[in-house]
C-alpha positions as protocol buffer text, in pm:
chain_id: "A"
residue {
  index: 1
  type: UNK
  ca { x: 0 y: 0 z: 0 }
}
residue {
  index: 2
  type: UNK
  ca { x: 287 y: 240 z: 116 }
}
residue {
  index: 3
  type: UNK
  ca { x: 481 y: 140 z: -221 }
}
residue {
  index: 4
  type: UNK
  ca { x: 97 y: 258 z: -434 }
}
residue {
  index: 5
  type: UNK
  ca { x: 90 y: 553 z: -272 }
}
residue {
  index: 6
  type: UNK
  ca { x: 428 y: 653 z: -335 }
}
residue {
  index: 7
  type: UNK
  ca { x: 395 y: 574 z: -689 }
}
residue {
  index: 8
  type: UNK
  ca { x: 86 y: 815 z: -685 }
}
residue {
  index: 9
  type: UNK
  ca { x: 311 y: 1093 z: -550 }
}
residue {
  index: 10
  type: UNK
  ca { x: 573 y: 1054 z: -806 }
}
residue {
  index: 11
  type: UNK
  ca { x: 341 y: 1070 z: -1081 }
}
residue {
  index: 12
  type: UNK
  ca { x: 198 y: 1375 z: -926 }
}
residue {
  index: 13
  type: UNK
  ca { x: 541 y: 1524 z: -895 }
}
residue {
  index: 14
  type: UNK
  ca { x: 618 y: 1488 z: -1283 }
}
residue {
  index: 15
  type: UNK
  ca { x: 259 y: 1622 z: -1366 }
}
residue {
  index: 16
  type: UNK
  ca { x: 334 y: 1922 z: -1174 }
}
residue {
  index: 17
  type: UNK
  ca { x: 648 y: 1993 z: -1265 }
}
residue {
  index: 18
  type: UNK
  ca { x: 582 y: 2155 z: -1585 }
}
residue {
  index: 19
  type: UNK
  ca { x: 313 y: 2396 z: -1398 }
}
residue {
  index: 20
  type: UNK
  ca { x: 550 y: 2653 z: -1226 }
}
residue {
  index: 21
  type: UNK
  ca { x: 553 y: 2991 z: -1355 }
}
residue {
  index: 22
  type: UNK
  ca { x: 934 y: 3076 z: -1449 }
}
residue {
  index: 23
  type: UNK
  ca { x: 1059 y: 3418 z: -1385 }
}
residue {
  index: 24
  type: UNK
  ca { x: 1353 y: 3549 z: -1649 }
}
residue {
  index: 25
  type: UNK
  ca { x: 1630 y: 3339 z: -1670 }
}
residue {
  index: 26
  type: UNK
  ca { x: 1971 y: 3456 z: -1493 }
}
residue {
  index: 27
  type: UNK
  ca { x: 2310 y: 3426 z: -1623 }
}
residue {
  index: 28
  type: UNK
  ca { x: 2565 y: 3184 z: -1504 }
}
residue {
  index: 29
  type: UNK
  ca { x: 2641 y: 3137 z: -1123 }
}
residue {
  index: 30
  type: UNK
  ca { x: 2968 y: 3329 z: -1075 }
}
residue {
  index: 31
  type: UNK
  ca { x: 3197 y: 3239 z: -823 }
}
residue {
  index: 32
  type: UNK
  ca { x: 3174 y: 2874 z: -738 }
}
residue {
  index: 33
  type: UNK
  ca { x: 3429 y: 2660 z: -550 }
}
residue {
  index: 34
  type: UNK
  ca { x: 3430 y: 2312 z: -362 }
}
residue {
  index: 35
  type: UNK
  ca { x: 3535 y: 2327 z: -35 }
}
residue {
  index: 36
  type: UNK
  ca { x: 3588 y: 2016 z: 145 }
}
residue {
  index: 37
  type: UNK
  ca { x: 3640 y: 1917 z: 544 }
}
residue {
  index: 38
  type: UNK
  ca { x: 3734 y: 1555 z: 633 }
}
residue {
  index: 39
  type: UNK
  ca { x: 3684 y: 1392 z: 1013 }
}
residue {
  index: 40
  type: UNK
  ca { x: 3980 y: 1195 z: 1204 }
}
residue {
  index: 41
  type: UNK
  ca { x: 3990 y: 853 z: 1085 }
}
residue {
  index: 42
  type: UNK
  ca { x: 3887 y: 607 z: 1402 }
}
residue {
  index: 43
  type: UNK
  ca { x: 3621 y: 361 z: 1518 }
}
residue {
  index: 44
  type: UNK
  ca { x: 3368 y: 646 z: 1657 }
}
residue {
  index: 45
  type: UNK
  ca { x: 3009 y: 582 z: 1608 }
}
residue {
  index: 46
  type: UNK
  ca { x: 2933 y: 905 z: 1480 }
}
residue {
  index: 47
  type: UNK
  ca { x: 3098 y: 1181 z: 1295 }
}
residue {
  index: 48
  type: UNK
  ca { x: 2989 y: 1516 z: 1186 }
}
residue {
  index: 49
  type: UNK
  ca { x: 3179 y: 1726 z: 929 }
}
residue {
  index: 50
  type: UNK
  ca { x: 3065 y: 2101 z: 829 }
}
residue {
  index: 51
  type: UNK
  ca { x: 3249 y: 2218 z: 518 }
}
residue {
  index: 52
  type: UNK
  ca { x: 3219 y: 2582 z: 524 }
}
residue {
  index: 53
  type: UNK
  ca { x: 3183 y: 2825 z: 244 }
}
residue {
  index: 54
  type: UNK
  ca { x: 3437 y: 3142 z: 240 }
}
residue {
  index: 55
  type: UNK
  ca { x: 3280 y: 3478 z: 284 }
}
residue {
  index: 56
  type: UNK
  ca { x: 3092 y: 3620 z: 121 }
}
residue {
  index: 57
  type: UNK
  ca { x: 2983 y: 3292 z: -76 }
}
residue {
  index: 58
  type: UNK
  ca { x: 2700 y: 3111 z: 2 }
}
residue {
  index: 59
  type: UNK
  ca { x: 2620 y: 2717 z: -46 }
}
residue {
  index: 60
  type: UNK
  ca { x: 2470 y: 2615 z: -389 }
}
residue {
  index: 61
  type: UNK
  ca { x: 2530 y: 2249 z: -296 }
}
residue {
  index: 62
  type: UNK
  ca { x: 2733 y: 1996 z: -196 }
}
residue {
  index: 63
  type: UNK
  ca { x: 2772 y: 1614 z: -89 }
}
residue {
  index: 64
  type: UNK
  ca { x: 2958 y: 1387 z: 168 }
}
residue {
  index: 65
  type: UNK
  ca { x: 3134 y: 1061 z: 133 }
}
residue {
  index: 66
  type: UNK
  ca { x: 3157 y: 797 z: 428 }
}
residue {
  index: 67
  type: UNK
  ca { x: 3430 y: 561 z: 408 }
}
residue {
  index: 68
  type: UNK
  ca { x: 3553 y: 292 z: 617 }
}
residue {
  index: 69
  type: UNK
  ca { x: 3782 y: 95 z: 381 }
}
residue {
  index: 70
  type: UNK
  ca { x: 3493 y: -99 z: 174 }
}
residue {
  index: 71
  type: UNK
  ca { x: 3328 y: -251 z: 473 }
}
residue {
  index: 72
  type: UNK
  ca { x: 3021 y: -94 z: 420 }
}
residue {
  index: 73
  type: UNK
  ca { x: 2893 y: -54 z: 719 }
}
residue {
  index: 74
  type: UNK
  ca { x: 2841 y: 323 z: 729 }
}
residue {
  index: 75
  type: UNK
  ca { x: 2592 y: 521 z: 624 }
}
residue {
  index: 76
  type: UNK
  ca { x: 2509 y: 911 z: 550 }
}
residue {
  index: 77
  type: UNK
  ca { x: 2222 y: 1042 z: 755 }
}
residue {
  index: 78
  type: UNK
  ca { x: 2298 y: 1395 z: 691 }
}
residue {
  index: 79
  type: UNK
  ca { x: 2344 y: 1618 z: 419 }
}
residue {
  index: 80
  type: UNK
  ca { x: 2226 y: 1962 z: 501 }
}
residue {
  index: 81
  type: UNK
  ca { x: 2270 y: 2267 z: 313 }
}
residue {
  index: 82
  type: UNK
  ca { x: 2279 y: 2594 z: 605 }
}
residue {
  index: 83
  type: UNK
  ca { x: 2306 y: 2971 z: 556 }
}
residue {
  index: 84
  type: UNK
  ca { x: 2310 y: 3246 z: 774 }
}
residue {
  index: 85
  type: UNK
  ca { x: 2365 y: 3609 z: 810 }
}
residue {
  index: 86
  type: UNK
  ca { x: 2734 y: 3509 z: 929 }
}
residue {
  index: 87
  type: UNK
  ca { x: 2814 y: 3178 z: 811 }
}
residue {
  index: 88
  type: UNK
  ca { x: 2690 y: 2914 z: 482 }
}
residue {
  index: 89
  type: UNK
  ca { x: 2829 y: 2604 z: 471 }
}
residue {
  index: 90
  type: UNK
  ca { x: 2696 y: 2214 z: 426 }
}
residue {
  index: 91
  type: UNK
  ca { x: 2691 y: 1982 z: 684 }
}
residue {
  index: 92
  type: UNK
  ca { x: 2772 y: 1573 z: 671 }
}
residue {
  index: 93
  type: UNK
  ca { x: 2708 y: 1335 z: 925 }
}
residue {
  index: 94
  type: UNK
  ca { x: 2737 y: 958 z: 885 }
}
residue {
  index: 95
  type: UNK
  ca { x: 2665 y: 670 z: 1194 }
}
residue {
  index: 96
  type: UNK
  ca { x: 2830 y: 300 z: 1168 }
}
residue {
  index: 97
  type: UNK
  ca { x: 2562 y: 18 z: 1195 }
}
residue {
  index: 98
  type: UNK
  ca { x: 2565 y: -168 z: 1556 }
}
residue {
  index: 99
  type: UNK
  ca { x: 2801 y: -401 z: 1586 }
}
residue {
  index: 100
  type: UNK
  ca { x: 3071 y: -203 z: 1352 }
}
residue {
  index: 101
  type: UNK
  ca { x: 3394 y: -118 z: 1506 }
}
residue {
  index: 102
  type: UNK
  ca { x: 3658 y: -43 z: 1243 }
}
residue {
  index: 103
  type: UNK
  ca { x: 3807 y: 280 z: 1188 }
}
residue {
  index: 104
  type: UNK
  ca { x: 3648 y: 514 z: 890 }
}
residue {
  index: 105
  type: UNK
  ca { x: 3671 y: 870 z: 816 }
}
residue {
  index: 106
  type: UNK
  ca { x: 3421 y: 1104 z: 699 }
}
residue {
  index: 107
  type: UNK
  ca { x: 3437 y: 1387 z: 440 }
}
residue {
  index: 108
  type: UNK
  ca { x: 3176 y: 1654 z: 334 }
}
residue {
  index: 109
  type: UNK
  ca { x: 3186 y: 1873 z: 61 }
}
residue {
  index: 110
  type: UNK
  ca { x: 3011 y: 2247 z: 5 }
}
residue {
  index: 111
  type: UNK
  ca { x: 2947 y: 2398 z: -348 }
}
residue {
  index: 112
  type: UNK
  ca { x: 2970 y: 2762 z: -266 }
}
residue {
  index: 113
  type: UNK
  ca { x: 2871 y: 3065 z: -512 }
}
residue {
  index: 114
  type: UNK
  ca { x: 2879 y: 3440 z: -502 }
}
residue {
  index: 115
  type: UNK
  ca { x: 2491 y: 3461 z: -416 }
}
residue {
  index: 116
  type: UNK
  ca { x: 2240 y: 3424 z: -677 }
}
residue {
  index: 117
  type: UNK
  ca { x: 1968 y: 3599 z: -703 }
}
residue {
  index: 118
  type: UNK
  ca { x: 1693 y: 3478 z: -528 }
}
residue {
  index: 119
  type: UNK
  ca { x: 1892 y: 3223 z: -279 }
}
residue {
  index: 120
  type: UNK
  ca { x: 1705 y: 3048 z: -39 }
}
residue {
  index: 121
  type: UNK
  ca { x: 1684 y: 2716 z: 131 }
}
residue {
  index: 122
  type: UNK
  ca { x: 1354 y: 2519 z: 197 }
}
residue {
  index: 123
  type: UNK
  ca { x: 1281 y: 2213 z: 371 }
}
residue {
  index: 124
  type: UNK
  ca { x: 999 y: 1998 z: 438 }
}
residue {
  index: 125
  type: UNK
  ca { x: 986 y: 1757 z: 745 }
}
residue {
  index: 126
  type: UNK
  ca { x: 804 y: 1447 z: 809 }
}
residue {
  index: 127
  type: UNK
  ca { x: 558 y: 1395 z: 1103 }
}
residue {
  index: 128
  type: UNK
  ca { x: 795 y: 1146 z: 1338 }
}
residue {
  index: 129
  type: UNK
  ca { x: 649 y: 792 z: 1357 }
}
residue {
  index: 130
  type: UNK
  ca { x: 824 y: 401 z: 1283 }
}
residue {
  index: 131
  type: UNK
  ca { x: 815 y: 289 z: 913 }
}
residue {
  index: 132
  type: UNK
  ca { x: 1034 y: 113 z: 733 }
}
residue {
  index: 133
  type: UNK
  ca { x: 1030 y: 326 z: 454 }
}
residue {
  index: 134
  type: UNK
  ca { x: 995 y: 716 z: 407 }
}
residue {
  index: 135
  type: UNK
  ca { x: 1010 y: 977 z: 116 }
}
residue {
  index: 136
  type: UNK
  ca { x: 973 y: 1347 z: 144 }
}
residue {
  index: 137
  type: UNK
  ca { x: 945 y: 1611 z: -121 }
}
residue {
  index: 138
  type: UNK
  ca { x: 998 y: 1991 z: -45 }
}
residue {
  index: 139
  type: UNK
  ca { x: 921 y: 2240 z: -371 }
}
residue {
  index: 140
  type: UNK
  ca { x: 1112 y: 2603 z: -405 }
}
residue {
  index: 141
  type: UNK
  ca { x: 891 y: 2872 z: -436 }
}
residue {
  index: 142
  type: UNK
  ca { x: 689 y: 2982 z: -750 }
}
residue {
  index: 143
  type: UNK
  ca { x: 930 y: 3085 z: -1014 }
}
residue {
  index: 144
  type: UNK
  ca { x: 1203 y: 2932 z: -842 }
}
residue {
  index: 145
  type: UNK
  ca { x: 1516 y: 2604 z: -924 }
}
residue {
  index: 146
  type: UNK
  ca { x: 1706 y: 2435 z: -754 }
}
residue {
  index: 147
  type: UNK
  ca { x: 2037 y: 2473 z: -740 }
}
residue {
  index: 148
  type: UNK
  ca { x: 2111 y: 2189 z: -496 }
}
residue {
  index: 149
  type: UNK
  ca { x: 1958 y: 1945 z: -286 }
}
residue {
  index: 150
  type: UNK
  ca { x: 1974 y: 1740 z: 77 }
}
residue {
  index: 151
  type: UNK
  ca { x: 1820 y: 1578 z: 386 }
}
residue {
  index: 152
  type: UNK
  ca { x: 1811 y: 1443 z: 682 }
}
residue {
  index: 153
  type: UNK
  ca { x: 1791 y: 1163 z: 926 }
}
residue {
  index: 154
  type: UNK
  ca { x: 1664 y: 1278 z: 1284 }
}
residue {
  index: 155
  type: UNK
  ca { x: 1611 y: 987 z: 1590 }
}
residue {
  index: 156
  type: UNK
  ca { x: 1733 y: 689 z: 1372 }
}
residue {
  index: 157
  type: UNK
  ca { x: 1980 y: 587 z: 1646 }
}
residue {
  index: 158
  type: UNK
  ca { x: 2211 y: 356 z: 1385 }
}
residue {
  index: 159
  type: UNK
  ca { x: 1960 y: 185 z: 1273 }
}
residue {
  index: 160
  type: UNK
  ca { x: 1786 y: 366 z: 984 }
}
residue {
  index: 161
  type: UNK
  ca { x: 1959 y: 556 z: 662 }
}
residue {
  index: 162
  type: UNK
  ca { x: 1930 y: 782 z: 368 }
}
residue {
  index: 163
  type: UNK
  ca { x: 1898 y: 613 z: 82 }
}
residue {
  index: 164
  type: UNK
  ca { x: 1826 y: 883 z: -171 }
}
residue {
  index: 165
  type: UNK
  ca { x: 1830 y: 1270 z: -198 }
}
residue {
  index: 166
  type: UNK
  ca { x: 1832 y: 1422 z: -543 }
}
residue {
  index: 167
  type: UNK
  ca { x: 1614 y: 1676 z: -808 }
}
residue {
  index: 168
  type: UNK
  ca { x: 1344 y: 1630 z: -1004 }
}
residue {
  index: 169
  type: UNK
  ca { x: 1410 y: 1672 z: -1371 }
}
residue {
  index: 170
  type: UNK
  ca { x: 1250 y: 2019 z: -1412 }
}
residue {
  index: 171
  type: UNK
  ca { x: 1470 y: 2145 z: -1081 }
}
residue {
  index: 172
  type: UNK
  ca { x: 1159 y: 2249 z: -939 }
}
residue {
  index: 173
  type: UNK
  ca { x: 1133 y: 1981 z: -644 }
}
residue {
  index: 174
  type: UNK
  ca { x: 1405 y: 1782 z: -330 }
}
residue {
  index: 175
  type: UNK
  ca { x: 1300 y: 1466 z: -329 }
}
residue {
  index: 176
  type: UNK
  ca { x: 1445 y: 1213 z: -32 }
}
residue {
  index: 177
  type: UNK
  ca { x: 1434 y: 870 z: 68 }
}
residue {
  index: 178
  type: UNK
  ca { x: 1532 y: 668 z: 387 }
}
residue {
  index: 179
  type: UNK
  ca { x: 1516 y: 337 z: 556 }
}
residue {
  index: 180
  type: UNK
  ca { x: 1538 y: 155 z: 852 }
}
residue {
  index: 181
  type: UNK
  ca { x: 1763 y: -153 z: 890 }
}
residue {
  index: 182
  type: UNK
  ca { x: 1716 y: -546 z: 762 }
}
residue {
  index: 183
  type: UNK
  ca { x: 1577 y: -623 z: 1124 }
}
residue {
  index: 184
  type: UNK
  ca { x: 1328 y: -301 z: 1166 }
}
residue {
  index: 185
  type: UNK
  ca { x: 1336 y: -20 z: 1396 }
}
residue {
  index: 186
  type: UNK
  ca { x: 1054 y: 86 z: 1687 }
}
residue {
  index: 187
  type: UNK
  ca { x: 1158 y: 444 z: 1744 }
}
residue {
  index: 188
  type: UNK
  ca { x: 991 y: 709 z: 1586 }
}
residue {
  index: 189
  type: UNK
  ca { x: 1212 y: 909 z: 1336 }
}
residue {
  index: 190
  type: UNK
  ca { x: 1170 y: 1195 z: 1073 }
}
residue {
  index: 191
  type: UNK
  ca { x: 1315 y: 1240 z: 712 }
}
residue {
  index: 192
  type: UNK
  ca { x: 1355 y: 1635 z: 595 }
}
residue {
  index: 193
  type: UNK
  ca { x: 1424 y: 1675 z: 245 }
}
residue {
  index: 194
  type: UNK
  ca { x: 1592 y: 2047 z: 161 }
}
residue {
  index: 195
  type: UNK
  ca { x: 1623 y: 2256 z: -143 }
}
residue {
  index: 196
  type: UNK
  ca { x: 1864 y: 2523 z: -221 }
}
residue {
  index: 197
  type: UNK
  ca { x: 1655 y: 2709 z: -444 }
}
residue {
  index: 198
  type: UNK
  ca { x: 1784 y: 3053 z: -684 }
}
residue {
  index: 199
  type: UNK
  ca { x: 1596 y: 3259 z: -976 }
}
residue {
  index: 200
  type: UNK
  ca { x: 1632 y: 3019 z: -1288 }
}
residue {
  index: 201
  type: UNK
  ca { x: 1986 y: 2994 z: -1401 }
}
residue {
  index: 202
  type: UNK
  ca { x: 2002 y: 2979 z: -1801 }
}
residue {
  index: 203
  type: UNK
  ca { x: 2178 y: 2652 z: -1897 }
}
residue {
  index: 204
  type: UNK
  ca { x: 2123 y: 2467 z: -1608 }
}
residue {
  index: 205
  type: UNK
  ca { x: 1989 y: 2118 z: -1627 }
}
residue {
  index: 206
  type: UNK
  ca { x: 2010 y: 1782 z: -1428 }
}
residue {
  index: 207
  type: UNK
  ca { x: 2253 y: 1507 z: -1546 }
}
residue {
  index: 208
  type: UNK
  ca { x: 2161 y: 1145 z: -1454 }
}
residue {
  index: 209
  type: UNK
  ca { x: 2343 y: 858 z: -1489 }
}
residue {
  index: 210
  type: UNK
  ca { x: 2214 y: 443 z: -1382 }
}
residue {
  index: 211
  type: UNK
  ca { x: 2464 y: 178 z: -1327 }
}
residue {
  index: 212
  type: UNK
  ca { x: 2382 y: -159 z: -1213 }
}
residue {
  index: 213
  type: UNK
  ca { x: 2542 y: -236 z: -916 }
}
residue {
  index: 214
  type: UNK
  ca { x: 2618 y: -8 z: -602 }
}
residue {
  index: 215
  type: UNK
  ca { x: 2779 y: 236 z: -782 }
}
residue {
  index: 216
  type: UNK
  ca { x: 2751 y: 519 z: -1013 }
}
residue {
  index: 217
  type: UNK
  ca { x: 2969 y: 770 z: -1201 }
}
residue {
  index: 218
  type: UNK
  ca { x: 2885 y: 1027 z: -1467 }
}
residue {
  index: 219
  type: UNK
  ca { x: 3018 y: 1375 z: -1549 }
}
residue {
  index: 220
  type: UNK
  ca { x: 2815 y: 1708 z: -1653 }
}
residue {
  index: 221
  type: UNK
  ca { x: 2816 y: 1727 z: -2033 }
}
residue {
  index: 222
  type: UNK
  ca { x: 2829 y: 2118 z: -2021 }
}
residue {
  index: 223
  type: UNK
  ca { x: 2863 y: 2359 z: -1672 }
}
residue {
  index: 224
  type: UNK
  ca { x: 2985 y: 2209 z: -1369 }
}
residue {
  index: 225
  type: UNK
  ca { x: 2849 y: 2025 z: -1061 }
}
residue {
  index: 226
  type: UNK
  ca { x: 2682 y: 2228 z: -834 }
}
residue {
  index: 227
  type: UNK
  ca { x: 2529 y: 1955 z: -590 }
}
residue {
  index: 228
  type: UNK
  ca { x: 2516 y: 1581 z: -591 }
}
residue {
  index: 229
  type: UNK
  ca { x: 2223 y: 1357 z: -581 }
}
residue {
  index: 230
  type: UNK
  ca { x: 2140 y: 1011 z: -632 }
}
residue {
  index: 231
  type: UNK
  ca { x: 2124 y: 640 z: -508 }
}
residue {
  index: 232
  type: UNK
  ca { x: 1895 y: 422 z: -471 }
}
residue {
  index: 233
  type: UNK
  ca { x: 1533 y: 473 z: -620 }
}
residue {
  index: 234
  type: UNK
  ca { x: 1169 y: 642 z: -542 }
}
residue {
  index: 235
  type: UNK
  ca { x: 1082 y: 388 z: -358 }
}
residue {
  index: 236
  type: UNK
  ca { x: 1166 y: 115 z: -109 }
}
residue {
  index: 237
  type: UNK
  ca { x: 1540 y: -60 z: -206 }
}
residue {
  index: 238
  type: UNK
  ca { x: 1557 y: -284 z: 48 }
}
residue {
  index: 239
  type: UNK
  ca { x: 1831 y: -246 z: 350 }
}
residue {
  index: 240
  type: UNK
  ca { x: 2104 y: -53 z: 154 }
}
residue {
  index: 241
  type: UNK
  ca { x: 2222 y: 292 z: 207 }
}
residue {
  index: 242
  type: UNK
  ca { x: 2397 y: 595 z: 98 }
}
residue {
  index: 243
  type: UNK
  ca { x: 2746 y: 588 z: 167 }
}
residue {
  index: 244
  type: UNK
  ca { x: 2899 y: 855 z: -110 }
}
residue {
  index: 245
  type: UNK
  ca { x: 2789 y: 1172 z: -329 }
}
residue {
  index: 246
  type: UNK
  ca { x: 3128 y: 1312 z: -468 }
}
residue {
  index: 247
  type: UNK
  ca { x: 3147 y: 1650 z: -666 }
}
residue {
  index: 248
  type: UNK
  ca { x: 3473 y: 1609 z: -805 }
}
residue {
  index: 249
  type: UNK
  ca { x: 3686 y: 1893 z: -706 }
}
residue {
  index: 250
  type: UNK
  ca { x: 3748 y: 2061 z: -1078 }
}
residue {
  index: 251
  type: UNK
  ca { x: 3346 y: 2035 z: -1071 }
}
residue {
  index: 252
  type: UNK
  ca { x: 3365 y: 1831 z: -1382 }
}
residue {
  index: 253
  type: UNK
  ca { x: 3207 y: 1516 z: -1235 }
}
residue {
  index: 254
  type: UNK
  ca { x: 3026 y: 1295 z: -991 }
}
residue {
  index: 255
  type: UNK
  ca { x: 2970 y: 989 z: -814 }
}
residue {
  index: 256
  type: UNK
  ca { x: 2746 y: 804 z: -560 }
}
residue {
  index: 257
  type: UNK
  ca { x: 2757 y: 476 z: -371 }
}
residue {
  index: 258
  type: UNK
  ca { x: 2584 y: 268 z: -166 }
}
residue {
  index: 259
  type: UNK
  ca { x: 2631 y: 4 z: 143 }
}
residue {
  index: 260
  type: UNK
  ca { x: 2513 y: -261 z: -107 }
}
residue {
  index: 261
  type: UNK
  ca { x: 2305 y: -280 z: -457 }
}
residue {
  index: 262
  type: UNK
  ca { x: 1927 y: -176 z: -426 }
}
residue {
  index: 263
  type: UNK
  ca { x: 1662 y: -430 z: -496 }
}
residue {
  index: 264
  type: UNK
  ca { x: 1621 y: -372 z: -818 }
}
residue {
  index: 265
  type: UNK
  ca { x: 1975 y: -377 z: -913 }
}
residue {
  index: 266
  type: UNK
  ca { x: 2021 y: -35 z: -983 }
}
residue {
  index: 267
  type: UNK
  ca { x: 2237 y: 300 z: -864 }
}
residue {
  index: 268
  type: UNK
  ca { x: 2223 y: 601 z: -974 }
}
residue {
  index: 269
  type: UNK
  ca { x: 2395 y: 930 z: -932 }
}
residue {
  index: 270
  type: UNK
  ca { x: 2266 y: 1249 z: -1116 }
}
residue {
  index: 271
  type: UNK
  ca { x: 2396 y: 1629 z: -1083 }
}
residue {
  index: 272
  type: UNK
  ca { x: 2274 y: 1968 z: -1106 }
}
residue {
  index: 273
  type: UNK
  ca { x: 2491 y: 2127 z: -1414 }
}
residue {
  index: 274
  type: UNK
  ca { x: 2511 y: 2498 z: -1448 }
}
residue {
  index: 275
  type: UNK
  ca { x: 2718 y: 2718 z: -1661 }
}
């Protein structure tokens, strides 16, 4: 039933797509660099990482990449674009599954931009309750793209994941995915999906790319990588999780893997490309 009505929503996310009134397009984001910020490497359970954008910028995008030496058993539960008045930046966190205790290191990366016009990050959160599987979908406002993507994992406690965080082919909608683990969770948890959202940029476009397997690399056929989405699918893949989004750092390219290959035998990765 949960897998129907998801399907429902998807459709209705295509449909709608093509409804959003469009203000002037803008020229090419000026500006942008990758910063990245990297954890120790050691056996903690937890590990944050904020990769900060240098003033005056402000975050477009970005991604994070949890590695612990092809285990997999680590997972990213946070990818969270943030802007202030006094600091922008995107923020990574990533939890080992119970039972884990090798050493693994975590790094997170921020796309950063002189600010576009009309920058602004939304997010949508879901109402906290146990199920195995969750999407959320957060729109920018009327008129409005996105420029980059993320979400979030709160109450999981090591046992639930992101499996998915990505655009919508018109740019217009965040759409995110998570999980709990093979044997269930009964906490209640919440899944926020965020958009970085900017007046349209002319040019930009998303770039997706499907690999069977658990992993996925393709490369922006014109502009560069402003944020990183991707892995498994709209709906349920079964207990694997998102370990890696990777903007390359000359912005040319991307990848995305996962703890193991979704049900249906398929990973993707896709960008945000902009002059």
């Amino acid at each position: 039933m949960r897998t129907n009505r998801f399907a429902a929503l998807v459709a209705a996310v295509l449909a709608l797509a093509g409804a959003q009134v469009v203000t002037a397009p803008a020229q090419a984001v000026p500006g942008r660099v990758r910063i990245a910020a990297t954890s120790a490497n050691n056996n903690s359970t937890l590990k944050s990482v904020n990769a900060v954008c240098p003033a005056p910028t402000r975050v477009v995008g970005g991604g994070g990449w949890a590695f612990d030496n092809d285990a997999n058993k680590v997972r990213l539960i946070r990818l969270e674009p943030l802007s202030s008045s006094s600091q922008s930046s995107y923020f990574v966190q990533a939890e080992a599954e119970i039972g884990f205790t090798g050493n693994w290191w975590l790094e997170a990366y921020a796309i950063c931009a002189t600010t576009p016009a009309g920058h602004q990050i939304v997010q949508a959160t879901s109402t906290p309750a146990s199920g195995t599987f969750v999407s959320r979908i957060v729109d920018c406002p009327t008129g409005k793209r996105l420029l980059g993507t993320g979400a979030t994992i709160l109450g999981g406690n090591r046992e639930v994941g992101l499996q998915r965080t990505g655009s919508d082919n018109g740019l217009t909608r965040s759409l995110a995915t998570a999980r709990e683990d093979a044997d269930g969770y009964a906490g209640n948890w919440t899944l926020t999906a965020y958009g970085v959202c900017a007046n349209p940029v002319s040019g930009a476009g998303l770039k997706t790319q499907q690999t069977s397997g658990s992993v996925a690399n393709s490369s922006c056929t014109s502009g560069l990588v402003h944020s990183v989405g991707g892995g498994g699918p709209f709906f349920d893949a079964g207990p694997v999780f998102l370990m890696k989004l990777f903007p390359s750092s000359n912005g040319s390219s991307m990848g995305s893997a996962m703890t193991g290959t979704p049900s249906h035998g398929i990973t993707e990765v896709n960008a945000i490309c902009a002059p």
